[in-house]
N, C-alpha and C positions, 0 to 999 in steps of 0.2 A: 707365617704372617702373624706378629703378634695381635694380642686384644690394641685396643684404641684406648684411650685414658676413660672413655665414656664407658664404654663395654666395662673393663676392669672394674670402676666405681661400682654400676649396678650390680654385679657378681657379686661383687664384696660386701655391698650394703644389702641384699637378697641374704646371704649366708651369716651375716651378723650386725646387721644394722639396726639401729634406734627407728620407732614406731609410735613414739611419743610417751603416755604415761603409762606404767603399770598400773590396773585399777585395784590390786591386792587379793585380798579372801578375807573375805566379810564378814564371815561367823565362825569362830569357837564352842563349840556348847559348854565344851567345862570350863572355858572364862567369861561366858556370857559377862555382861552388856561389853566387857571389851571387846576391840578388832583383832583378828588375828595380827601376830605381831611374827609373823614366819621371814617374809620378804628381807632379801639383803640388798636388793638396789629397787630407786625410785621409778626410774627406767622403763619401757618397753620394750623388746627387743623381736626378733622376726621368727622365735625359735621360744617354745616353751621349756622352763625350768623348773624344778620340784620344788612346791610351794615357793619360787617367786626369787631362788639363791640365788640363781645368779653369778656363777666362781667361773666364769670363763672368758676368753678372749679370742681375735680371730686374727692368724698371724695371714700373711700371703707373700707370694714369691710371683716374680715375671722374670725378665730377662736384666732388668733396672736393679734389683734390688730385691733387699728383705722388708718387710713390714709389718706393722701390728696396726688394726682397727682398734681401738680402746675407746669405748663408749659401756663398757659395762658399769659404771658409775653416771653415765651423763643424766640430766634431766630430759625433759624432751623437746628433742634439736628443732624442731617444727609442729606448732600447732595444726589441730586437725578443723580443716572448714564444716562449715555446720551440716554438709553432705558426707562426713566421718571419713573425707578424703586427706592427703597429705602431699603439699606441691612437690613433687621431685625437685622442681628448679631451686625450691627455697631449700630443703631436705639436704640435696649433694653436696653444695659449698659448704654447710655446716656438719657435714660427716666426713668431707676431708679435711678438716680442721683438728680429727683427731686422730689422723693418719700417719703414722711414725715410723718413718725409714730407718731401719736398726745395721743395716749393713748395705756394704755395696755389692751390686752384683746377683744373679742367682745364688739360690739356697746352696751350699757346698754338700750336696747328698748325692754321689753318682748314680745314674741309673743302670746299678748291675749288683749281682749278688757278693756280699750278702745284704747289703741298704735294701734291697730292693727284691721285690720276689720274682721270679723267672719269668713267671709269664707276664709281667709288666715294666719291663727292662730295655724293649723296644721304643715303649712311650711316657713313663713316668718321668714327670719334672725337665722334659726335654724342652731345648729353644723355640722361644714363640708359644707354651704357653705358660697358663695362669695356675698357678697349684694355694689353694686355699686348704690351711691349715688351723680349726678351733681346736684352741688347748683348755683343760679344766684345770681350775686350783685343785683336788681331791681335798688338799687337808681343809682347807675352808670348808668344800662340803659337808664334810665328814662333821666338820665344829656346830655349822650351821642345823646338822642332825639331831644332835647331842641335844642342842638348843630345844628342836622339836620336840625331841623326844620327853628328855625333863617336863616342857610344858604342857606334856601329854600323858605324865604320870607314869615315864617309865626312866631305867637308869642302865649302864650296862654292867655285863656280867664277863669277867674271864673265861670261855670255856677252852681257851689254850692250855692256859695253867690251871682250868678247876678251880678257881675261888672268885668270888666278890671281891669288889674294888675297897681298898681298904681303906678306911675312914668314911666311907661313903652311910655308914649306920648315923651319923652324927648329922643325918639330912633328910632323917623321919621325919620331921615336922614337914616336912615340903615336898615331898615323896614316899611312895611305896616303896620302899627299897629294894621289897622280895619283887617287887615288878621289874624283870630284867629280859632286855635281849641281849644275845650272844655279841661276844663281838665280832669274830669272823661273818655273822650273818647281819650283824646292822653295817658293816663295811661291807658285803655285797650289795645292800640295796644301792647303797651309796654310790657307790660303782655303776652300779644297771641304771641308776637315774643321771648321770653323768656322760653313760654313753649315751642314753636317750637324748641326750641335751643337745652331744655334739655333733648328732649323728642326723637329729633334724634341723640343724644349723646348715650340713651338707647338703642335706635334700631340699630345705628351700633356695636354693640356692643349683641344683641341680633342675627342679622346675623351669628356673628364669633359663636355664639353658637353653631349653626347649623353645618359651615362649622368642625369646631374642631369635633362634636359627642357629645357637652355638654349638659346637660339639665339647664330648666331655663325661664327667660319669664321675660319680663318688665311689669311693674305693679305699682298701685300709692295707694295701700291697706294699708300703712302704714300713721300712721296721722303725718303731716309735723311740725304741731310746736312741739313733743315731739323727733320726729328724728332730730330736730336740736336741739333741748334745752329747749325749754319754755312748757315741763307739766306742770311747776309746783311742779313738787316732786321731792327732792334730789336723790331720790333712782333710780330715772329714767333722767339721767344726754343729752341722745343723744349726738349729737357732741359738746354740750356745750357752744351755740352760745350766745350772752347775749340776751335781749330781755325785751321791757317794758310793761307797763300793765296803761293805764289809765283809769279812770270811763265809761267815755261817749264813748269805745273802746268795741266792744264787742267780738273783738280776741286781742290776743298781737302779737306784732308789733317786730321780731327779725330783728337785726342791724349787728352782725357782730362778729367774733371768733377772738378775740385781737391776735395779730402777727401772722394770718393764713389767714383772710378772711373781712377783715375789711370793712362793706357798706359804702360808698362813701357819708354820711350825717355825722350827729352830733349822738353821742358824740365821734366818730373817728374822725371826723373833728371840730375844731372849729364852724366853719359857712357851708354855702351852697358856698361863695366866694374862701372858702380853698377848698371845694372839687371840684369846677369849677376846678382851678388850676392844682388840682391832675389829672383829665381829660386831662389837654391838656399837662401837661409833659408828662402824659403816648403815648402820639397821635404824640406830637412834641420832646421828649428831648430823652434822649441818648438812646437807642433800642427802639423806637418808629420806626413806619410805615412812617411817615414824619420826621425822622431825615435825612440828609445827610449823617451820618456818621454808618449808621446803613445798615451791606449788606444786598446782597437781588440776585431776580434772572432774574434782568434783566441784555442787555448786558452794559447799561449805567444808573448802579444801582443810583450813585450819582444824576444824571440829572432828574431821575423817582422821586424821592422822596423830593426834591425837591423844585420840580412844584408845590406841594399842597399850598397850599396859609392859612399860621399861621393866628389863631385866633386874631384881634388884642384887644388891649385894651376896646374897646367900644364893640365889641363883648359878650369878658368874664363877663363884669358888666351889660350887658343884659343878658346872660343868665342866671346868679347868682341873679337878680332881681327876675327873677321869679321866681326859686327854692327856694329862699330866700325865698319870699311870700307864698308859699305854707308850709314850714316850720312853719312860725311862722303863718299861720293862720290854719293850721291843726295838729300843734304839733309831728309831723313827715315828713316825707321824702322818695317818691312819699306820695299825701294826702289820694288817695284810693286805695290804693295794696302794697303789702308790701314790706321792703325794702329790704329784704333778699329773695330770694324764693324757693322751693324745692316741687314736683310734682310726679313726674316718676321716676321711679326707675330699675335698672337691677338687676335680681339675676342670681348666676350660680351655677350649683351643676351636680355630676356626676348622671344619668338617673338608674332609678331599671329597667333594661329592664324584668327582669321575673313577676314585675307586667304586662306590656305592654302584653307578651306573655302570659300572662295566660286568660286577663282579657278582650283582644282587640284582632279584626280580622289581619290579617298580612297586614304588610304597615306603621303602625302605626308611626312608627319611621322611621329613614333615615340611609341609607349602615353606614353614619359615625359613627351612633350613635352604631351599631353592631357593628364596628372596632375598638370602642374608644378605651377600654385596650389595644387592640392589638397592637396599633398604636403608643398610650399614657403611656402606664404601663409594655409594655413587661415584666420588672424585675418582 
C-alpha cells in the first residue's frame, strides 16, 4: 500500500524541507565588528549544515516516479506566527511548488546484488514504498571550506605531493601562508561534515516516521555510485548523474545531474575561478544570506546582512588558486572524495503489524503505529 500524497509530502518535507530563515553566526573574532559571512543559502532547512553551506538536495522515489525537493536556495516558504509556529497548511503547497519530477516511474536500481547489499534485497526500493535520497554537492563544500579557511588565516598544503601550492607565497599580505592544512585532511572534514548533513536529513525524517505510525528506517545498503548513475550499465540508469572514470582512479568520480544538481567544478564549470564566483553570488547576490536586499527575520534585516564583509578580489583568486591546483593536479575536484556524494538513505512504507503480532512479544511497535489506518486511512 503505497504512502498517500499527504504522508509522502510530510516525509519529504521532515527530511529536507524549508523552516523559514537561517538566522546565520553572528560573531567572528578576527573580523570583529563584521558578521560572519560563512552561510551559502538564506534559507532554513530541518537538518543542520556546517556553518550554514548548505550543498545539498533531496531527491525521492515512490512507485510514480523520480524527484528532487529543491529549496536549498529558497527564502522562507512560510512565515513563523509570533508563537515561533509555522502553518503546515500554508508551508505544503509552497514546498510542493518546488517539487520536480525528473523521470518516470520508480528509481531503475534493482533490489539485488550487487545495487543492493544482501541483507536488504528483500525490501530495499521495493513497490509501495517511499525511498528518500539527500545528495551533497562535495565540490561546493569543499570551496565553500577553502572560503572558511582563508578567512580564518589558514591556506592548503600538498601533503600528497609534499609541496605548497604554488604561487600561493604572493598572498602574504592576506595570509599566513606557512598556516596550512593538509589536503587529504581538510577534505576529510569536509566529507565527515557532509555525512553529518545528510545523515541528519534521514533521521529527521526517520522521527516523523515514528510519530505519523509509519514503518521504515535509514540505512546506506544501497551502493551510491549506481543510485546516482555511474554502474556502468544502461539498464540500471539511477538518478542519471554524469560521472567519469579514469585509469589510475579506482572508483568513478560523479560530478553532477545537468539542469538539476550541477557539482560546483568542471565540466559544469569552466574552471575552478568560475565556480569560485558561482560560490560567492550564491553567499553575496540576489537571495543570498549577505544580500542587502534579501529579507530575513531580523528586526533590521538590511543592516544584519549587510555587516558580512564581501569576498574581495584577492580573496576570490586565492581561493581559486588552490582549487585550481588541486584540479589540474589531481584530475578532479575535491582530489580525494568525491565530488558529488550520497551515503544514507530514508525509506518509508506502511508497517505489516500481523507480522509483528504474530511473531514478536507485545510492545513491539508504538500506539501510532496500531492507529495508523485509523488515523491515516479511515476511508
Amino acid at each position: 500500500m503505497p504512502l498517500s500524497e499527504l504522508e509522502k509530502l510530510l516525509v519529504v518535507t521532515a527530511c529536507g524541507g524549508n523552516t523559514g530563515w537561517n538566522h546565520l553566526i553572528y560573531r567572528g573574532q578576527r573580523y570583529a565588528p563584521h558578521l560572519s559571512n560563512y552561510a551559502g543559502a538564506a534559507g532554513g532547512r530541518t537538518f543542520p549544515s556546517a556553518a550554514g553551506f548548505h550543498t545539498s538536495k533531496t531527491f525521492f522515489t515512490d512507485d510514480e516516479g523520480v524527484y528532487v525537493l529543491d529549496v536549498r536556495d529558497a527564502p522562507a516558504l512560510a512565515e513563523r506566527g509570533n508563537d515561533g509556529e509555522i502553518n503546515l497548511e500554508t508551508l505544503l503547497p509552497e514546498l510542493q511548488k518546488h517539487v520536480r519530477k525528473i523521470q518516470d516511474g520508480r528509481l531503475k536500481v534493482p533490489s539485488e546484488v550487487p545495487y543492493v547489499e544482501a541483507h536488504n534485497t528483500w525490501v530495499a526500493n521495493k513497490p509501495g514504498t517511499l525511498l528518500v535520497m539527500p545528495v551533497g554537492d562535495l565540490a561546493q563544500h569543499v570551496l565553500l571550506g577553502l572560503c572558511y579557511m582563508l578567512q580564518n588565516g589558514q591556506v592548503l598544503f600538498d601533503d600528497i605531493n609534499k609541496r605548497a601550492v604554488p604561487g600561493i607565497e604572493k598572498f602574504s599580505d592576506l595570509v599566513d601562508v606557512k598556516n596550512v592544512l593538509p589536503i587529504s585532511f581538510a577534505e576529510q572534514l569536509c566529507l565527515s561534515e557532509i555525512i553529518v548533513e545528510l545523515s541528519t536529513s534521514c533521521l529527521a525524517g526517520a522521527l516523523l516516521l515514528q510519530a505519523m505510525g509509519l514503518g521504515g528506517w535509514m540505512y546506506d545498503g544501497i551502493d551510491p555510485f549506481s543510485l546516482l548513475g555511474a554502474s556502468g550499465k544502461p539498464e540500471v540508469p539511477g538518478l542519471g548523474f554524469r560521472f567519469d572514470m579514469k585509469e589510475n582512479w579506482s572508483v568513478p568520480n560523479v560530478t553532477g545531474l545537468p539542469g538539476i544538481m550541477e557539482g560546483f567544478c568542471p565540466p559544469h564549470f569552466k574552471d575552478m575561478r568560475a565556480a569560485v564566483e558561482a560560490v560567492c553570488e550564491r553567499k553575496f547576490g540576489k537571495g543570498g544570506p549577505f544580500n542587502a536586499e534579501t529579507p530575513g527575520p531580523f528586526q533590521d534585516t538590511k543592516k544584519v546582512r549587510s555587516a558580512a564583509q564581501v569576498h574581495s578580489e584577492a580573496f576570490r583568486e586565492c581561493v581559486a588558486l588552490q582549487a585550481q591546483y588541486i584540479f589540474d593536479t589531481f584530475g578532479k575536484f575535491p582530489a580525494t572524495v568525491p565530488s558529488i556524494f550520497t551515503h544514507m538513505f530514508l525509506q518509508a512504507h506502511h508497517l505489516d503489524l500481523d507480522h509483528y503480532d504474530t511473531f514478536y512479544q507485545p510492545g513491539e511497535y508504538l500506539h501510532t503505529h496500531a492507529k495508523h489506518m485509523e488515523r491515516w486511512h479511515r476511508e
